[in-house]
N, C-alpha and C positions, 0 to 999 in steps of 0.2 A: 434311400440310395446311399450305398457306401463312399467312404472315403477313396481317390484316388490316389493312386504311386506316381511321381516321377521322380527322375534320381536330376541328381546335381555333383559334380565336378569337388574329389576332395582335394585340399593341400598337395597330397603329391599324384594329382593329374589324373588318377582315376576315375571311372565314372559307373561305380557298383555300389554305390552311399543310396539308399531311401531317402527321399524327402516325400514326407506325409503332407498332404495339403488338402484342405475342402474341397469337394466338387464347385462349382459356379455358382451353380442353380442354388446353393445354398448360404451363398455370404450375403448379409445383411448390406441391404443399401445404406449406405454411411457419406455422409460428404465430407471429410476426413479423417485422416489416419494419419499419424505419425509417429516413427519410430525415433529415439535419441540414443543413440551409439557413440562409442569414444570404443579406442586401441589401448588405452591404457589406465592407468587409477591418476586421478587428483587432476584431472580435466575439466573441473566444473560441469559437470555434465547436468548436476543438478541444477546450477541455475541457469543452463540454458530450458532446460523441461520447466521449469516454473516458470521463467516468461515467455514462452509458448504456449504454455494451459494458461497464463493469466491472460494472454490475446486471444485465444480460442473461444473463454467465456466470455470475453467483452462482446464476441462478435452474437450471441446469443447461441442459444439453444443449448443441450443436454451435451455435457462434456466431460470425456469420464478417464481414469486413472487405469495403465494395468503393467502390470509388471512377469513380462516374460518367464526373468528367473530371476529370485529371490536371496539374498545370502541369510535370510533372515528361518531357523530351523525350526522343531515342532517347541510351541510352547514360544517361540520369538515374534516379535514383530521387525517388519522393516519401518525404520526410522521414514525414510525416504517416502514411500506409498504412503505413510499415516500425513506427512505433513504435504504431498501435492493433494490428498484426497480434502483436507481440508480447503484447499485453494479449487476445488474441481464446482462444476456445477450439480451435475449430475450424480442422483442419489443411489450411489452402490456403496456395499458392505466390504468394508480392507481384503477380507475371505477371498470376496470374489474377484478382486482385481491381483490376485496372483497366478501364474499360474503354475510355476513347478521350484522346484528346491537345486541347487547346488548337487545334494547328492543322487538329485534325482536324472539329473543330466548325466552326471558321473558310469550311474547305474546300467544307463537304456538311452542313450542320447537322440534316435531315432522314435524313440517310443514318447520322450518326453516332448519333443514336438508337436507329436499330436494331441498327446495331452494338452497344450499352450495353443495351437489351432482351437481347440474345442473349447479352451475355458475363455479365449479371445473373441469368439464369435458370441458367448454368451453375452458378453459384456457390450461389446461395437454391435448389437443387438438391439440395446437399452438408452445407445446415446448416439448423438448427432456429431460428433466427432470421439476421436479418442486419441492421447499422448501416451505412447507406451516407448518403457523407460529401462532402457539396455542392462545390461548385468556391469556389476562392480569389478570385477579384477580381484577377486577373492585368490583365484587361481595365482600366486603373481609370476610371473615370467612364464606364462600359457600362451602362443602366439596365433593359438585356434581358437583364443576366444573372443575375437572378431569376427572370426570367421562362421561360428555357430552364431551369434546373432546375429550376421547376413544372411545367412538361412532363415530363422527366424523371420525377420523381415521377408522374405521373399515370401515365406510360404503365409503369412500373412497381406500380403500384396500392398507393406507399407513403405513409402520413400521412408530414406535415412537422411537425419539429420546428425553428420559428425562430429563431435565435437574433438577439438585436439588442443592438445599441451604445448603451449609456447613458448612457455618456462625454461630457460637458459639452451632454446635455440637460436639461431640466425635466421631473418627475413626466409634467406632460403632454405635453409633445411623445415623450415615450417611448411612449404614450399611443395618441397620434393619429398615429406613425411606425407603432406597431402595427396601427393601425386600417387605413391607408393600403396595408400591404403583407397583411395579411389579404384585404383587396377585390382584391387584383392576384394572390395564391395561386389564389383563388377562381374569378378570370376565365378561370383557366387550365384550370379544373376540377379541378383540384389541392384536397387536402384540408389541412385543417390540422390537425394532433393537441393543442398546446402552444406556450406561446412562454416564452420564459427571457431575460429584459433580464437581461443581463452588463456589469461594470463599473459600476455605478450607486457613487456617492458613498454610501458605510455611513451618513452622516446622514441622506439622502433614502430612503433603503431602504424606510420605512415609507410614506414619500408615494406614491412609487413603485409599491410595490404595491397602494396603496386605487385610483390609478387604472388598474392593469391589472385588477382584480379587474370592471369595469365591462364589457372584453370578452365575445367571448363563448366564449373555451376557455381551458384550465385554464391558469396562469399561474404562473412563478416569478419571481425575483428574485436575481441572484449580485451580490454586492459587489467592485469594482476591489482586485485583486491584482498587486501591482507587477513581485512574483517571474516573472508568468505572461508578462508584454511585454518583459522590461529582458532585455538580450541576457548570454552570460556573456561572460567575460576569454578566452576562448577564440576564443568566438564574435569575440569585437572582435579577437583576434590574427588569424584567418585573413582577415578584414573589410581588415585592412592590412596584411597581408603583413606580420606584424612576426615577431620571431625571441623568444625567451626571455631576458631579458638576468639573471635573480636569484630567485630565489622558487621557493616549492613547485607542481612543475606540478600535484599533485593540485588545488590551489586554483583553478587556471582555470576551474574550473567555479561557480565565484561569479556572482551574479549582480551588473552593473552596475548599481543602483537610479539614480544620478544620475550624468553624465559632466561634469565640469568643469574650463573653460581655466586652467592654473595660472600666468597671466601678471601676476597681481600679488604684492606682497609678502609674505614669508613670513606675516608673523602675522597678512595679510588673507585668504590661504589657509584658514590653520589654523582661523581662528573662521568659515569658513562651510562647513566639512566635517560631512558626516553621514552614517548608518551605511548600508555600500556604496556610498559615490562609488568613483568612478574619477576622476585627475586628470591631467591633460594638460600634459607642461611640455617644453622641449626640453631636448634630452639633456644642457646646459652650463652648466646652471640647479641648480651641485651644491647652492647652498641651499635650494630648494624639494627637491632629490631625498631630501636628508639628514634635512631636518625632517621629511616625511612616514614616513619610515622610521620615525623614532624618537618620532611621535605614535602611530602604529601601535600601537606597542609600551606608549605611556606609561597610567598607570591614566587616567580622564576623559577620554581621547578617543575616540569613532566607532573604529571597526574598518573600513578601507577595501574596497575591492574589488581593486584595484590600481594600477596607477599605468602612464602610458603616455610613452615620453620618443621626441620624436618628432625629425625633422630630419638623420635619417642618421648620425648622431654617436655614441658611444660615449662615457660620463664618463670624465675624466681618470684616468690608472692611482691616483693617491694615489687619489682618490674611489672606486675600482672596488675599492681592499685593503681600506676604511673598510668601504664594503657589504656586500663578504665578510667581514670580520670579526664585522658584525653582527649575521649569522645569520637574519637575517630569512626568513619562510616568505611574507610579500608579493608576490605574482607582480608582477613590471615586466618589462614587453614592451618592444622597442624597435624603430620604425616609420621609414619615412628621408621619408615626407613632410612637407611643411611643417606650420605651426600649423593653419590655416585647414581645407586637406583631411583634417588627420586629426580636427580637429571633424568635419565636415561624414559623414564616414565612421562616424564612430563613431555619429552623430548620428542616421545612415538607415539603423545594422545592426539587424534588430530579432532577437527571442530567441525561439528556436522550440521549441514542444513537442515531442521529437525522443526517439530511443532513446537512451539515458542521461540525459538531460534529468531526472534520479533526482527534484529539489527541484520543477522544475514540476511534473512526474506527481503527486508527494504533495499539492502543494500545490490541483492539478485535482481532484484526487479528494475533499481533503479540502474544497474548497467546495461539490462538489457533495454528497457524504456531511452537509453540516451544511445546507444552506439548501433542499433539495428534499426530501422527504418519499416514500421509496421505496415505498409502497402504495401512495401516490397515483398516482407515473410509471409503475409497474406496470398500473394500472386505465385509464391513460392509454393505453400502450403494447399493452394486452388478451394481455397473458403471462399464460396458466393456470396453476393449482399445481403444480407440479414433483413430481412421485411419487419421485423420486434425488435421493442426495444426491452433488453433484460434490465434489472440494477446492475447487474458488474457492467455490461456494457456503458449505461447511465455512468456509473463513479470512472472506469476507466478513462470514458469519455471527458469526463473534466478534468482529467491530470494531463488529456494530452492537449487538451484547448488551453488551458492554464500555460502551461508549460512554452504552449507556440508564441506567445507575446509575455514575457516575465512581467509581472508588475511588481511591488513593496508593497508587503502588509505591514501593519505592526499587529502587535501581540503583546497586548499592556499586561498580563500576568504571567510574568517571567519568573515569580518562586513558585509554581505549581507545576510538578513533574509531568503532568501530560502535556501540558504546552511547550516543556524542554522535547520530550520525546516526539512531538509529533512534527515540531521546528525542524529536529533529526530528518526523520522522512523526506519534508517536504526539501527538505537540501539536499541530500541524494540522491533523488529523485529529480531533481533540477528543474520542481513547479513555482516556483515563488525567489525573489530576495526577501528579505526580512529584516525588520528592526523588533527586540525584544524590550521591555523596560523592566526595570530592577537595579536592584545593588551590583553595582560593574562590576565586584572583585566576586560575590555571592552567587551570580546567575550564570557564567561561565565554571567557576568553580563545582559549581553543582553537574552542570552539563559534562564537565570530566568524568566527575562521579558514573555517571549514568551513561556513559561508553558515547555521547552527543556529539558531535563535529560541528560548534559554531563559527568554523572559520567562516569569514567574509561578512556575518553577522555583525552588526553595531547593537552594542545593548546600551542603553540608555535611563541613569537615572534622576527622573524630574526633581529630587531631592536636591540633586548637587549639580545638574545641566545647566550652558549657562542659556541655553533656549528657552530658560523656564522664564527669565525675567521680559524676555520678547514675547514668548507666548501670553504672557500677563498685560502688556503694554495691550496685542490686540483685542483678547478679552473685553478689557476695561473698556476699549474702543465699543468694541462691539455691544458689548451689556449698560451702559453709562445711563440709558434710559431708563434701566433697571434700578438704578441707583451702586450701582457696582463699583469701586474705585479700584486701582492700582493696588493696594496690600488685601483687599477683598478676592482679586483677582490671580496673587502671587500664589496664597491658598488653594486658589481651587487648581492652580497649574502643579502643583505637586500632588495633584489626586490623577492616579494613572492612564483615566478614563476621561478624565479633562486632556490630560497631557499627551494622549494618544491621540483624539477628535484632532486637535488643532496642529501633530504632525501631517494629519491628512488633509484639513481643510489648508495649511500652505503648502499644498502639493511635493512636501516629503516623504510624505507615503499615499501610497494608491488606495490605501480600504484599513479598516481596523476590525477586528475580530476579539470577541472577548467576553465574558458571564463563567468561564469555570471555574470562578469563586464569586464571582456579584452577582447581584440579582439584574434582571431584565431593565429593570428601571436606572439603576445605576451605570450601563452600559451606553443606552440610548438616551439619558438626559442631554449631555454634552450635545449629543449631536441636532436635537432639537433647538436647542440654544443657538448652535455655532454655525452647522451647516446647511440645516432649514431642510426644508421639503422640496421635490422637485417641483417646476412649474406647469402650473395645471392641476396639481394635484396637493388636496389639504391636509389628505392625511395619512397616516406612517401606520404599514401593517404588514402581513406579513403571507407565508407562501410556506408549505412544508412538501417535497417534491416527494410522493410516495409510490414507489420502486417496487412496481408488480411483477408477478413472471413475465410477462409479457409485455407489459408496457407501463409508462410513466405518467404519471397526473399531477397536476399541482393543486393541492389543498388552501385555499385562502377562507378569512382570516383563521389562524389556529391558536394564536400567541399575543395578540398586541390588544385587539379592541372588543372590549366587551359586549357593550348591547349598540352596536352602530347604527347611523339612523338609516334615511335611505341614500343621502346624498355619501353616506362614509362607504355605504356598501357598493354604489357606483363608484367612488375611488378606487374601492378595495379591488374589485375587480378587472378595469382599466388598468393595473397597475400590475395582478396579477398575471392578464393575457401576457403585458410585457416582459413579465420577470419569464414565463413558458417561453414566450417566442426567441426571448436572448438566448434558452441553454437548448435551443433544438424542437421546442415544443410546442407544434401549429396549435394556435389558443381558438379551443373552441369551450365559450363561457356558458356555463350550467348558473343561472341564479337559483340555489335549492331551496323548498320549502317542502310542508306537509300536504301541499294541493300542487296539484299540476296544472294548466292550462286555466280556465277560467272556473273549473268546478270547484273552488273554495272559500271562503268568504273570512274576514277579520282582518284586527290590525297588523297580525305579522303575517299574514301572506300578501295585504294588500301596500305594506312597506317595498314589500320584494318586485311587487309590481312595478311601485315607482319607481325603484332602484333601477330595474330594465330598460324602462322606459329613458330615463337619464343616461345608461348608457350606450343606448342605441342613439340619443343624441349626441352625446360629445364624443362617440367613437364610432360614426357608421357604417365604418370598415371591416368593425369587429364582430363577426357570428357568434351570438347569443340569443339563450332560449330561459324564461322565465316568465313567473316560476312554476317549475320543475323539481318532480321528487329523486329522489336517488333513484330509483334504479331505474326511472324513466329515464336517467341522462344518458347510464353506462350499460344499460342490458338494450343491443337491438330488438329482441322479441317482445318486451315490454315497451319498446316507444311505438312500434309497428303498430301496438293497440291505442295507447296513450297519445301520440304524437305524430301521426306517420308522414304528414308531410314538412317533419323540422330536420335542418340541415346540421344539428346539433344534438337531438334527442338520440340515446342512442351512442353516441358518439364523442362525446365532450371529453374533452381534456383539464378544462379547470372550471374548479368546483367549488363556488361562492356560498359558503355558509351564511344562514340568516345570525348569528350570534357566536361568541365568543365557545360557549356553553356546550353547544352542542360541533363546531367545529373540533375542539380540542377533544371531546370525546369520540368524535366518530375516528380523526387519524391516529387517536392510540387503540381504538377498537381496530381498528385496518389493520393494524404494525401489530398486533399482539393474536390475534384471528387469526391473519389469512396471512402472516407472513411475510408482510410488505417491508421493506425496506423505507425508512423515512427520515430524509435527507434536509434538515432544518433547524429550526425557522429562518429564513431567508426575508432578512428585511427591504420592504420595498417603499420606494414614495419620496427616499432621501436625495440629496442632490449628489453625495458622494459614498459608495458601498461602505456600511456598517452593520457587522453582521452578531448577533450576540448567541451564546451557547449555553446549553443545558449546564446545570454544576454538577450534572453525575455524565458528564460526554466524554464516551472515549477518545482515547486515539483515532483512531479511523473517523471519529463523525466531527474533530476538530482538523483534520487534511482535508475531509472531504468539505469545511466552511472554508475555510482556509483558500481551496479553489474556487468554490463557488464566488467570493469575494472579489480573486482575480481577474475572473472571469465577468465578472459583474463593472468591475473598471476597465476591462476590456470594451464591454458595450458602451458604458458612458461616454470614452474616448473617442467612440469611433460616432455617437452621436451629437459630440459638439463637436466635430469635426464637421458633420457633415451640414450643422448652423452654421459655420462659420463663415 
């Protein structure tokens, strides 16, 4: 069946314009679409699309990327598609999620439509939603090119999400800009889902939104983020072809908040620096190069971004042994154009939302995680309730549980850059308060370095704290049976992991997190010691939550107890239903062995027996089945034969290994096999959340302890609340 014609209404009122669009019979059933359109350039358009595909995949299912038109030519890529395809669920190729070129539009504008009709259905074909993601403004002062992606839109039959520029307007003219390109969607026959003014002045925010609330579809409000426009040191190095002349290249990735001429005198410099300038001086100008160096450095001054020495020049060798000596981690690039063009360049590079782009992404995410209300854009968006649960859904889901009651972590390894940067996140994001320990002038100092924002952070160190001699007094209290005294005690409160346990056990922090540089043992001794176990339960192990396509399981024990007997493995399990039930997770317990039901015979299947047995006594509430082989817990077809009338086989959610040995190799076999996402070890049994980390974890698996911890002092709270 062929394509059909209808025409659509141009600009000036005629109605002889082709609009190409599929037949019916032929669009893919999808239960969402959505288009993100902006009227003009540097509307954030990107991160309103990135946290809309980051909500779309939490909600589960196949989520896919596509981009109408491209600025991006033959032999290019778009920046933009490569870094949402990264964040997307669903597995398409960059190729296919485009559909036409700039000059392809240019060429046949009717024609490239249907081109984009055809390679859109390809794609909303293959996945259960899709965010497609308006054209850039390449054109600039085009005022039809709004108007061709409401076409667009139309002839793909997806609501528009506008995005607009708030940026040195008034409440009303953001207002009546709104109003203005609402009537021009419309004309198009284009619908409008939502509109989101980005960039508004955080003062106006409230004015702002009383007058979009007047429209007439749902409305947000994002406030101007600097981090998301200012280009990095990177960015402004390939902008000018400059080379690396000194500095830490990890730090290129800073962001340039302000660029300024360094053409006056030193100490007219120095007092109008501020936190991430870049400064611009030529390369022979060793007083301005030297000073910045060693402002940098000094306590009371800004933390720069970098430093640009322009003019072709190289500083003098004394000055080039001075700067090496220095040591400084300051990236200074050096550019061989004059003053004038390397303003001018720096001046017009702008900072793009990009794969690695680590600090925009968080900081995208994290405005749209706090000023948009995700039931609302859901109800907006008309995404139904998701029956699976995915891993993004699983990790989203604990930044927004986290986030709905803040607790205090600490985070006793404050000189080790992942726990600066991942600190970063969870502040932006606005899941956690946080206290860091470390050297007070060292671990903020470094955080500059590293583009980090720990305002509102307390870093804390037990070296020179004067908590540490309180913490010692309780210690000693507490250990004295030990044979432990007061200067026994003052020692161990200067070891970070000590001095961390006992901000949490006197309830100055909610949970501690910590192993990406100690070992497991180092982490949890303290809290053996200090905080005990909870009651009822003798022993401490642990839970690794692994994150299928489709649904979540928790792994116990994976990390803590090696050959446990049967009363550890009744712990183990009791504790684990409870760590599932706290994040979502109806605990249905598998005790696994190499026999199922009664057909096997020996000590370690008849251990698992006991183990059963014990926990169907001291938890009669709890469905459990044992022992049971793996795939009689999770394969229905295989319990059908093996178990058919267990309310567990088949079915189960957590999944009690007989041994250390063979847990820890089955969920790195799961995570490495089939994909799994594996969210751990998550220590259980303690009386107060303590959570420890791999020493090779990244980012992302120290936010995602990080929450889980929160969230875990979440539950305790609300369970001695409810002894009380």
């Amino acid at each position: 069946m062929g394509a059909e014609t209808t025409t659509a209404t141009d600009e000036d009122g005629s109605n002889d314009r082709p609009v190409v669009s599929s037949p019916v019979v032929s669009t893919p059933a999808v239960s969402t679409k959505v288009y993100i359109a902006s009227a003009e350039g540097d509307t954030g358009k990107s991160t309103v699309a990135l946290g809309v595909l980051s909500l779309l995949s939490a909600t589960g299912g196949r989520v896919g990327v596509f981009r109408p038109i491209s600025r991006a030519g033959a032999g290019e890529r778009d920046y933009l598609v490569e870094m949402l395809i990264e964040h997307a669920s669903a597995d398409i190729d960059y190729d296919d999620c485009i559909g036409v070129t700039y000059d392809q539009v240019h060429a046949a504008p009717d024609g490239a439509i249907a081109e984009i009709v055809a390679r859109f259905h390809a794609v909303e074909a293959r996945c259960d939603a899709v965010v497609i993601i308006g054209s850039d403004y390449t054109d600039v002062g085009n005022p039809s090119e709004l108007a061709y992606n409401a076409r667009v839109a139309a002839n793909l039959a997806a609501p528009i999400i506008l995005a607009l520029n708030a940026s040195g307007r008034t409440p009303v003219e953001v207002r009546e800009t709104a109003e203005h390109l609402l009537a021009d969607i419309a004309a198009i026959h284009a619908t409008t889902a939502a509109v989101i003014a980005n960039r508004c002045d955080p003062e106006q925010m409230s004015a702002v939104a009383a007058e979009l609330s007047r429209i007439s579809v749902p409305t947000w409000c994002l406030p101007e983020e600097p981090v998301l426009f200012a280009p990095t040191m990177a960015e402004l190095k390939d902008s000018l072809r400059a080379s690396l002349y000194s500095g830490d290249p990890e730090l290129l990735d800073r962001e340039a908040l302000k660029v300024m001429v360094g053409g006056m005198t030193v100490e007219h410099i120095l007092e109008r620096l501020s936190e991430g300038t870049v400064v611009i001086a030529p390369a022979d100008r060793s007083d301005v190069l030297l000073a910045l160096v060693n402002a940098n450095a000094a306590q009371g001054f800004p933390r720069l971004s970098g430093i640009i020495l322009n003019g072709g020049m190289r500083p003098h060798p004394m000055i080039d042994a001075l700067v090496d000596g220095l040591q400084s981690t300051l990236p200074i690039i050096m550019c061989e154009q004059g003053t004038y063009e390397t303003a001018r360049t720096a001046a017009n590079t702008r900072g793009r939302v990009a794969v690695g782009s680590a600090r925009k992404i968080e900081a995208a995410l994290g405005l749209m995680e706090t000023h948009i209300d995700p039931e609302a854009m859901m109800k907006v968006l008309k995404v139904p309730t998701p029956e699976i649960m995915t891993p993004q859904m699983f990790e989203y889901g604990l930044i927004v549980r986290a986030r709905a009651d803040r607790r205090c972590i600490v985070l006793p390894e404050g000189d080790d850059d992942r726990i600066l940067r991942a600190a970063g996140r969870l502040l932006r994001r606005g899941v956690v308060s946080l206290i860091i320990l470390g050297d007070e002038a060292a671990v903020p100092r470094r955080a500059h370095e590293l583009g980090v924002d720990l305002d509102g952070v307390q870093v804390i160190d037990p070296a020179t704290s004067p908590l540490t001699d309180e913490f010692a007094h309780i210690y000693a209290e507490l250990r004295k049976n030990k044979g432990v005294d007061f200067e026994q005690a003052q020692e161990r409160m200067r070891d970070v992991s000590y001095f961390g346990t006992m901000l949490v056990y006197t309830g100055r922090a909610d949970g501690m997190v910590s192993g990406a540089a100690h070992t497991t043992a180092h982490t949890i001794r303290p809290a053996f010691e200090v905080i005990k176990t909870t009651p009822g339960v003798s022993t401490v192990s642990s839970v690794f939550f692994m994150c299928l396509a489709d649904k979540v399981l928790a792994y116990g024990d994976c990390a803590i107890v090696p050959d446990p007997t049967a009363e550890q493995l009744a712990d183990i399990a009791i504790s684990s239903a409870a760590t599932a039930s706290g994040f979502g997770i109806e605990p249905r317990v598998a005790m696994l062995s190499y026999s199922t039901g009664s057909s096997g015979t020996g000590a370690d299947v008849d251990k698992v027996r006991v183990a059963t047995d014990l926990v169907r006594e001291r938890a009669p509430q709890l469905l459990v089945e044992g022992p049971i082989q793996y795939d009689a817990a999770v394969e229905p077809s295989v319990a059908a034969t093996k178990m058919p009338d267990s309310p567990v086989a088949g079915r189960a959610t957590v999944l009690i290994f007989p041994d250390l040995n063979t847990g820890n190799n089955t969920y790195k076999a799961v995570q490495r096999s089939a994909g799994a996402v594996a969210i751990g070890p998550v220590l259980q049994g303690i009386r107060r959340p303590i959570n420890d980390l791999s020493r090779g974890a990244l980012v992302d698996d120290i936010v995602n302890t990080v929450a889980i911890t929160a969230i875990q002092a979440q539950n305790m709270a609300a369970t001695r609340r409810r002894e009380a």
